[in-house]
C-alpha positions as CSV (number, residue, x, y, z in Angstrom):
1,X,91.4,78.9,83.9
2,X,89.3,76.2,85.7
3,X,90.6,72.6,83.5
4,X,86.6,71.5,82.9
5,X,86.0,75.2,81.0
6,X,89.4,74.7,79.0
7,X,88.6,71.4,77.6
8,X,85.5,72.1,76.5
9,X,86.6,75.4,74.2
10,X,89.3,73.1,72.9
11,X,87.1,70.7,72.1
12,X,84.5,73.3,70.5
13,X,87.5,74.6,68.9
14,X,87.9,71.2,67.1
15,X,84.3,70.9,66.2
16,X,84.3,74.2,64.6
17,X,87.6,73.6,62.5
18,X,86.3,69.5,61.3
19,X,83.3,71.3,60.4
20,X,85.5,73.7,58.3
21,X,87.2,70.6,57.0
22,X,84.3,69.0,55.7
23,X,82.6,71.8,53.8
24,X,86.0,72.5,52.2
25,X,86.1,68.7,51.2
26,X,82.5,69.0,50.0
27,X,83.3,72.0,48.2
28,X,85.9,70.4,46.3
29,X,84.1,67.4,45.0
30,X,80.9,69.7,44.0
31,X,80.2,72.6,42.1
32,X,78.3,74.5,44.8
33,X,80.2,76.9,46.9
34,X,79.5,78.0,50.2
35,X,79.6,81.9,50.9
36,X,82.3,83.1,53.5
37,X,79.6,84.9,56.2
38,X,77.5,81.7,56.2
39,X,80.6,79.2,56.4
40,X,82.2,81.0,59.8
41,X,78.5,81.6,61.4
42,X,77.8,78.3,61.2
43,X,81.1,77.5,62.1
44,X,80.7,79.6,65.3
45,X,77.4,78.1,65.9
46,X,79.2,74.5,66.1
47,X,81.5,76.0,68.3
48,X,78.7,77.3,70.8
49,X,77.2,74.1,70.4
50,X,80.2,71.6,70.7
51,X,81.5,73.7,73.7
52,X,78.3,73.5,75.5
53,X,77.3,69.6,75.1
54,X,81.5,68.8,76.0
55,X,80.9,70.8,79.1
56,X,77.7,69.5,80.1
57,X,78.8,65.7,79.4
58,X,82.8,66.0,80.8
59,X,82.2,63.5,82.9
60,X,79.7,60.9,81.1
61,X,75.8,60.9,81.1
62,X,74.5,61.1,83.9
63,X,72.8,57.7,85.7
64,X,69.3,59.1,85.0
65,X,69.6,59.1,81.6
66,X,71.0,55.7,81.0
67,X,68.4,54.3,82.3
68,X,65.4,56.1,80.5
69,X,64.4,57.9,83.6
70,X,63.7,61.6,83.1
């Protein structure tokens, strides 16, 4: 597996678990609860996410964008 496309589903990986993390913490210090099918869709959904944006910025944002050019 190509290094670039492993890092970035470890690091989507870690998304998806902190986001775990903190609506376990919220749960615990509230009264609301969370149900099970929305907690791990959403989970997945940071995962997509997370995975995505690590891959597309690996390396740093690109020169364009510091800059304000488009």
């Amino acid at each position: 597996m190509d290094p670039r496309v492993k890092s970035s589903l470890l690091w989507g990986l870690v998304g998806g678990l902190g986001f775990l993390v903190l609506l376990q913490g919220y749960e615990l210090v509230s009264t609301e609860r969370v149900a099970w099918l929305v907690k791990f869709a959403v989970a997945a959904a940071v995962v997509v996410g997370a995975t995505g944006v690590s891959y597309l910025y690996q390396f740093g944002v690109p020169a364009d964008a510091r800059k304000g050019n488009r």
